[in-house]
DRENGUBA-626529 format. One line per 5 residues: their letters; for each residue x, z, y of C-alpha. Coordinates in pm, whole numbers, m for minus. Layout:
BEGIN
a> X/Z/Y | ...
% end
This chain:
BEGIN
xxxxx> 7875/5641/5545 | 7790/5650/5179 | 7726/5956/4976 | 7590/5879/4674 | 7644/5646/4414
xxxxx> 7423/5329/4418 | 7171/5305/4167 | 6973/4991/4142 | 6947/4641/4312 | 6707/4379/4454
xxxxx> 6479/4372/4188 | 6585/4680/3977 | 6256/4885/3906 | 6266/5203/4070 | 6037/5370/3818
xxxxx> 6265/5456/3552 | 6605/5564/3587 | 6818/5461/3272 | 6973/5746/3094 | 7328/5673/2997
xxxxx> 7301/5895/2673 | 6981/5739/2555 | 7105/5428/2312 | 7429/5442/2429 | 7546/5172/2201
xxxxx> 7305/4936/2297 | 7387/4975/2685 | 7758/4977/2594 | 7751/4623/2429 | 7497/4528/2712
xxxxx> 7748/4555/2949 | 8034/4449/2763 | 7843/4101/2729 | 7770/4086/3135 | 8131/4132/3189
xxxxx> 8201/3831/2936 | 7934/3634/3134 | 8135/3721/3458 | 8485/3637/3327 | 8350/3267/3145
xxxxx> 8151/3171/3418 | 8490/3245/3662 | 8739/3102/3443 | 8467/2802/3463 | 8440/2792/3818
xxxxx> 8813/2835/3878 | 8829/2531/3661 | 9026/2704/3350 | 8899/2514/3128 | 8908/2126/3030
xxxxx> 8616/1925/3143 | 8542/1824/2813 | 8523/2185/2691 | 8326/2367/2929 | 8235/2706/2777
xxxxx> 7964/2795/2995 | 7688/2792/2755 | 7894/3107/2545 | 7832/3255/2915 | 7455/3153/2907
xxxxx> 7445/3326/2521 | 7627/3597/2646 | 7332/3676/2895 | 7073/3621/2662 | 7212/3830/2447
xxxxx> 7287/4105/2681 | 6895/4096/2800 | 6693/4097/2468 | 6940/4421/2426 | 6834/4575/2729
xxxxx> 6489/4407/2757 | 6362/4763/2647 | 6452/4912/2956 | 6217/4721/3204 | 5881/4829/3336
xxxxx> 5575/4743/3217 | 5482/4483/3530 | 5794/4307/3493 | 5787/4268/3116 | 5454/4073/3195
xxxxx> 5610/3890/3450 | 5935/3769/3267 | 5670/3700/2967 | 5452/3466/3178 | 5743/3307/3286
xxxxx> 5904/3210/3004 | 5563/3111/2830 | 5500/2859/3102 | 5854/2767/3096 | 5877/2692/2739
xxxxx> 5512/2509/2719 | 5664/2299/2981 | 6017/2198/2807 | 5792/2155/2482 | 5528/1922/2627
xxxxx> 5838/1710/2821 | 6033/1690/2447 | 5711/1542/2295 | 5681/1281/2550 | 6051/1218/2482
xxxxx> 6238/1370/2749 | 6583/1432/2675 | 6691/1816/2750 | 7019/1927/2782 | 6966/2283/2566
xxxxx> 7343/2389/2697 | 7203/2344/3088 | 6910/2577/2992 | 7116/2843/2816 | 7342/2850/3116
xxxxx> 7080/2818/3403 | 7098/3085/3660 | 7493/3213/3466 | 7636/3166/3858 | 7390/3401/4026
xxxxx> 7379/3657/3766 | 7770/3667/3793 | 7756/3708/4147 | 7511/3979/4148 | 7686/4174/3870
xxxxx> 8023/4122/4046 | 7868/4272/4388 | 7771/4539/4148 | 8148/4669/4129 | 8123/4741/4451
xxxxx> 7959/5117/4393 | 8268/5175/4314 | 8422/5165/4647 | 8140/5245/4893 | 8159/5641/4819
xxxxx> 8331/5841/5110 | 8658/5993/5066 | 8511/6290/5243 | 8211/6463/5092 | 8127/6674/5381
xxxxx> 7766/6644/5473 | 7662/6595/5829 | 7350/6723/6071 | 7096/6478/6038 | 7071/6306/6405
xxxxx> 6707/6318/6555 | 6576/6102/6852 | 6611/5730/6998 | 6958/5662/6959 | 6897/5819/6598
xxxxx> 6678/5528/6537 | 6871/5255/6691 | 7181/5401/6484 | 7012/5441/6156 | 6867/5090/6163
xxxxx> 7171/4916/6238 | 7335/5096/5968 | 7095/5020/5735 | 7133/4649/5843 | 7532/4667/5822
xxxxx> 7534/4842/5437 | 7283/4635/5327 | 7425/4315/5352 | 7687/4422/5112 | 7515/4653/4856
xxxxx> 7129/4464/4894 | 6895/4772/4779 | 7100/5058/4774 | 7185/5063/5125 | 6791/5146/5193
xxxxx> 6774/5398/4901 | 7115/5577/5038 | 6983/5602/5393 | 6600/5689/5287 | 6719/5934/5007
xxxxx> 6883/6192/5241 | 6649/6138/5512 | 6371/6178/5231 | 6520/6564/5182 | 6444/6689/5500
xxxxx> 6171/6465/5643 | 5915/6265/5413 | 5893/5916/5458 | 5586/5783/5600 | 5466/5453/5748
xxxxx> 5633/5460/6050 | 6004/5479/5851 | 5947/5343/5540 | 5783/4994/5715 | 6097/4987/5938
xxxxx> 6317/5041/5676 | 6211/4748/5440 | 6154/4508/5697 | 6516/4531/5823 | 6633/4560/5485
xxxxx> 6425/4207/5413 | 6585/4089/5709 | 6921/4068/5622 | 6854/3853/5293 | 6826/3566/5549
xxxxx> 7220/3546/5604 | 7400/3777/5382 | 7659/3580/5108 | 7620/3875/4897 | 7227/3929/4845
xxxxx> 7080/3823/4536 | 6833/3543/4779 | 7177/3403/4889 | 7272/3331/4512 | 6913/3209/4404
xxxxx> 6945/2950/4656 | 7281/2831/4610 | 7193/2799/4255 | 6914/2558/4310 | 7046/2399/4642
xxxxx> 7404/2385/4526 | 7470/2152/4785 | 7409/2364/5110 | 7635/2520/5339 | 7716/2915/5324
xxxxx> 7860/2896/5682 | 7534/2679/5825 | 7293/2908/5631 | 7474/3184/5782 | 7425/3000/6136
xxxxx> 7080/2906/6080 | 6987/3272/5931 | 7171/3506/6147 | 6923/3447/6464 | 6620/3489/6267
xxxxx> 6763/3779/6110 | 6798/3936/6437 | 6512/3781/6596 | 6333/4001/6355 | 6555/4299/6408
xxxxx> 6464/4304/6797 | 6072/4301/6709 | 6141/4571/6467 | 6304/4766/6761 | 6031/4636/7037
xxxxx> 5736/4739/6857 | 5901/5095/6741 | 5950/5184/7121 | 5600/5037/7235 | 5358/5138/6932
xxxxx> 5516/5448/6835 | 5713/5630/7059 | 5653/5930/7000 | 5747/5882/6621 | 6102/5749/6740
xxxxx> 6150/6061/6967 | 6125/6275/6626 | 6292/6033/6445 | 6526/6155/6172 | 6780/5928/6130
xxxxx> 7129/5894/5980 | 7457/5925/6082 | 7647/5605/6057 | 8036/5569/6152 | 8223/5252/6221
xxxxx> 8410/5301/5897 | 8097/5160/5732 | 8228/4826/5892 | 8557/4828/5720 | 8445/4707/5350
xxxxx> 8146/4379/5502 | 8450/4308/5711 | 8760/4253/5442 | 8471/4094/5242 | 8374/3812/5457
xxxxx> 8733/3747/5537 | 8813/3740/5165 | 8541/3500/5107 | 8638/3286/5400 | 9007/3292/5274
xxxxx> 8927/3205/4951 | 8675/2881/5013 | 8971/2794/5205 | 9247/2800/4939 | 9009/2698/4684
xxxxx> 8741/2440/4827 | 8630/2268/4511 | 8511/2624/4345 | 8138/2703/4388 | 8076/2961/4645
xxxxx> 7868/3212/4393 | 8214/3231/4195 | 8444/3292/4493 | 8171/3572/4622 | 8241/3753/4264
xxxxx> 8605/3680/4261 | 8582/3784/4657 | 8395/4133/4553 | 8609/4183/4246 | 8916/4196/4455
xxxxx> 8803/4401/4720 | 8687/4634/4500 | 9045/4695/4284 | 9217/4649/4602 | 9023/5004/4790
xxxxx> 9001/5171/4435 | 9338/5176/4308 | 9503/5314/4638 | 9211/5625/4589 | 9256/5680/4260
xxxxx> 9562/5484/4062 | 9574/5253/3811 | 9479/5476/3531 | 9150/5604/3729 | 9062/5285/3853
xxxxx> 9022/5173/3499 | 8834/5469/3411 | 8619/5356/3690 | 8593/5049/3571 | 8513/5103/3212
xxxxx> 8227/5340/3309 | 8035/5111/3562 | 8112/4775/3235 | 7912/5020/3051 | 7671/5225/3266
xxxxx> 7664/5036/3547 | 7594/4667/3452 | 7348/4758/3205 | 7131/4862/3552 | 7062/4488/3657
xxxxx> 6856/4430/3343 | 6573/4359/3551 | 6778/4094/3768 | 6947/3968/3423 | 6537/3889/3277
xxxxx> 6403/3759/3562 | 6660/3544/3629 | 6694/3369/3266 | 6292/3338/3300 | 6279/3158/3608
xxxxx> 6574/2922/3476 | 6381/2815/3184 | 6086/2730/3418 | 6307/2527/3618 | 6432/2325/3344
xxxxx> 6089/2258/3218 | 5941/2153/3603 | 6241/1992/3623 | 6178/1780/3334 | 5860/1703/3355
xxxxx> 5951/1566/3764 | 6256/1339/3646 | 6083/1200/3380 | 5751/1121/3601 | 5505/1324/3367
xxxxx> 5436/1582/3636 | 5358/1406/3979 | 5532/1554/4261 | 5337/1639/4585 | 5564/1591/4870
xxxxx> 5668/1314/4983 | 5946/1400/5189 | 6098/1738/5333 | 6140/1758/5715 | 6119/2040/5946
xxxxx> 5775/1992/5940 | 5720/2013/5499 | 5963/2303/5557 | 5736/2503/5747 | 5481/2415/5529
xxxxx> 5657/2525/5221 | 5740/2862/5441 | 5353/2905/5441 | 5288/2858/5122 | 5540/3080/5000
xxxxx> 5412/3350/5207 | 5120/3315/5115 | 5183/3346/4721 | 5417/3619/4817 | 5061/3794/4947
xxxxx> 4942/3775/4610 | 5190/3885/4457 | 5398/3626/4305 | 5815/3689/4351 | 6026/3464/4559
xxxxx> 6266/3375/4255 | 5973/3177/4064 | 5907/3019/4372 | 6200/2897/4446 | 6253/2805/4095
xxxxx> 5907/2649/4095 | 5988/2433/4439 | 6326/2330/4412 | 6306/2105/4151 | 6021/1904/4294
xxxxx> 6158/1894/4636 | 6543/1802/4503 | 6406/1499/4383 | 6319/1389/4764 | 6702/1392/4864
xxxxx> 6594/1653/5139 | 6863/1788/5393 | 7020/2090/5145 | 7099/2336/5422 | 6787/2300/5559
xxxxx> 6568/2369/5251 | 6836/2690/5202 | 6748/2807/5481 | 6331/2759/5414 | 6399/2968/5107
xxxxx> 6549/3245/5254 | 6332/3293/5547 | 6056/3259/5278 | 6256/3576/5058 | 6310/3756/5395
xxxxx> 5874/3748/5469 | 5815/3741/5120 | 5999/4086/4954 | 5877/4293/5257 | 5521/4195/5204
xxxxx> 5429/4112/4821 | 5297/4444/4655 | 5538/4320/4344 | 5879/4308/4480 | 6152/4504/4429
xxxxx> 6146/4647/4773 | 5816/4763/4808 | 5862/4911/4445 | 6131/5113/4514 | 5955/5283/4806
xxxxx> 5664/5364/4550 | 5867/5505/4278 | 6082/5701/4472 | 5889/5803/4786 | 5554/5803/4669
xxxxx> 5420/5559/4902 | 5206/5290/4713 | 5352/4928/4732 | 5052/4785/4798 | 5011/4984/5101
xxxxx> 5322/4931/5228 | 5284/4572/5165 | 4945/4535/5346 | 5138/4728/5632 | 5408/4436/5671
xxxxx> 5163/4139/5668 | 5156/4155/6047 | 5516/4174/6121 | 5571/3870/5812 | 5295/3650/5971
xxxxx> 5436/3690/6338 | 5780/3614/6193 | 5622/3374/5952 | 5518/3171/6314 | 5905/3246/6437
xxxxx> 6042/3095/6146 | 5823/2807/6151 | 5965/2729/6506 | 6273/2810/6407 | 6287/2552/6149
xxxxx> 6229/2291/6374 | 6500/2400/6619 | 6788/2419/6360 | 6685/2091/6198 | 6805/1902/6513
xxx> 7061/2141/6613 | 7257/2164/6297 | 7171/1821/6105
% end
């Protein structure tokens, strides 16, 4: 199904495309310090090391390092974002240390080390996701077009997050300009899928602040509401614009494009089986890792799968910069709200988290997601307060995500809508005025939702 190679991720910044000859040093040791991040943090989570020796924080440096390197490379919007963070963050950890809180500096240098690995270990998977075949097909045109296309777009992007939509929209994008009608659809299945999928970087933010949920009950809880929203999507295509599916240009998607979700959900299943007591983020990497040197050296031997390899360490990981920033910011922030709750100098305001706080928090989130504010500092802003409360973990996962899904397709400042600006031309604040329907309809869905899987999956 794939023909190009994938470019950027959930919050890459579509603007600027980084040029592999520009700095190349720079980029090289970049990505050389990801991949020591990814191979600490596993060795950690496969429990290599002795507990009394636990190496993460060269991990957390690592990172650090690797984004003040490639820091350079972001746009303009998120520099001010990652810059606000950390400010507020910092302020926060300062003010908590003169009131004598105690703060663990190796907890905030390796905050957020699991996700990152995750997301950089998906990454690999570019590698694999490129057709043997390079002949280009027809274009298909019409209802079925649309049906096919969308489900497509649903199936690739639960594996490679962004790209999927950039794939499908780029060759469709040759022949047939994106407009309302497509580009709305596309994002808001795209969003959709962030509800369920292991290996989206919304699944990794939340098992990194609710490290004690469930992957298989998220997946339960998320999966209906994911296609919940998927049928709307579909409804309101065939009633409001018919005549704009009839012309639809779509793309063609085969069954192969099953074949790589598939061996990676049984991988991960397989491996929380044989190793129970390793954190999920780490047995997603280890999961994608294997997958991926499994498909490539068959294709290309062990001497071009390395050759593979070494290009995307340093070309290829250097690309989630803007993941790698945002990521460290909204860590820091946590650590400081999470000081200032445990030690009682910030007053928490919820009492408790039911079904009924977790449809408030769903509101709320939307509603800063309106304005502009990223899911990943609101998570980072909410869990700590509400971990304090002992809530049910699999239910306050599964607030967050629905609260990603609605948020990404409708905040003028996410990734998503981003991408569609930089490389379509249509302006993200447009496009994210045009989703606030279909996020407030779903935002009453979820609500209900909430409610149903808080009794049916305690």
């Amino acid at each position: 199904m794939f023909r190009v190679l994938l470019a950027t991720n959930q919050t890459s910044n579509p603007g600027t495309e980084i040029n592999a000859t520009d700095d190349p040093i720079r980029r090289k040791t970049a990505g050389i310090l990801i991949l020591l991040m990814i191979i600490i943090t596993t060795l950690a989570g496969l429990k290599f090391f002795d507990s009394g020796s636990n190496p993460l924080w060269l991990a957390g440096i690592a990172a650090w390092l690797a984004a003040l390197l490639l820091f350079v490379d972001t746009s303009r919007v998120l520099k001010i974002q990652v810059s606000l963070i950390l400010l507020i963050g910092l302020a926060m950890i300062v003010y908590a240390r003169r009131q004598s809180v105690v703060i663990d500096s190796n907890a905030l240098l390796s905050a957020n080390t699991g996700l990152m690995t995750m997301i950089a270990a998906v990454g690999f998977l570019r590698l694999v996701v490129i057709p043997e075949s390079e002949q280009e097909e027809a274009l298909p045109v019409g209802k079925k077009a649309f049906l096919q296309t969308i489900l497509g777009l649903s199936i690739s992007s639960s594996i490679i997050n962004i790209s999927a939509p950039i794939l499908i929209s780029d060759r469709i994008h040759q022949q047939h300009p994106l407009d309302r009608f497509t580009s709305q659809t596309f994002t808001r299945i795209f969003c959709g899928v962030s509800t369920w999928s292991p290996f989206f970087a919304a699944m990794a933010v939340v098992l990194t602040y609710v490290n004690d949920a469930s992957l298989l009950w998220i997946i339960v809880a998320g999966f209906p509401f994911m296609v919940i929203g998927f049928i709307g999507v579909y409804l309101e295509a065939r009633i409001r614009y018919p005549v704009a599916v009839e012309a639809f240009v779509g793309y063609p998607t085969h069954l192969s494009a099953l074949m790589v979700p598939a061996i990676l959900i049984v991988t991960v299943v397989g491996m929380s089986q044989l190793l129970p007591t390793t954190p999920i983020l780490v047995l997603i990497a280890i999961s994608a890792l294997l997958v991926t040197g499994s498909v490539l050296i068959p294709r290309h031997g062990i001497k071009g799968s390395l050759q593979r390899f070494k290009t995307h360490v340093t070309r290829g990981l250097p690309r989630i910069v803007n993941e790698l920033c945002l990521f460290l910011a909204a860590g820091v922030l946590a650590g400081g709200i999470s000081a200032l709750i445990m030690h009682g100098v910030f007053e928490n305001p919820f009492n408790q988290f039911d079904a009924i706080t977790a449809a408030e928090v769903l509101a709320i989130m939307l509603l800063c997601a309106f304005c502009g504010i990223h899911p990943i500092i609101l998570i980072s802003s909410f869990a700590p307060m509400i971990m304090t409360l002992n809530p049910d973990p699999n239910l306050l996962a599964a607030t967050f995500l629905f609260a990603w899904h609605l948020g990404t397709c409708s905040n003028p400042l996410s990734g998503t809508t981003l991408v569609f600006q930089g490389r379509y031309g249509i302006q993200a604040w447009k496009l994210a005025f045009w989703n606030w329907p279909y996020a407030i309809v779903m935002l009453i869905v979820g609500c209900a939702w909430l409610q149903v899987v808080a009794d049916i999956f305690p």
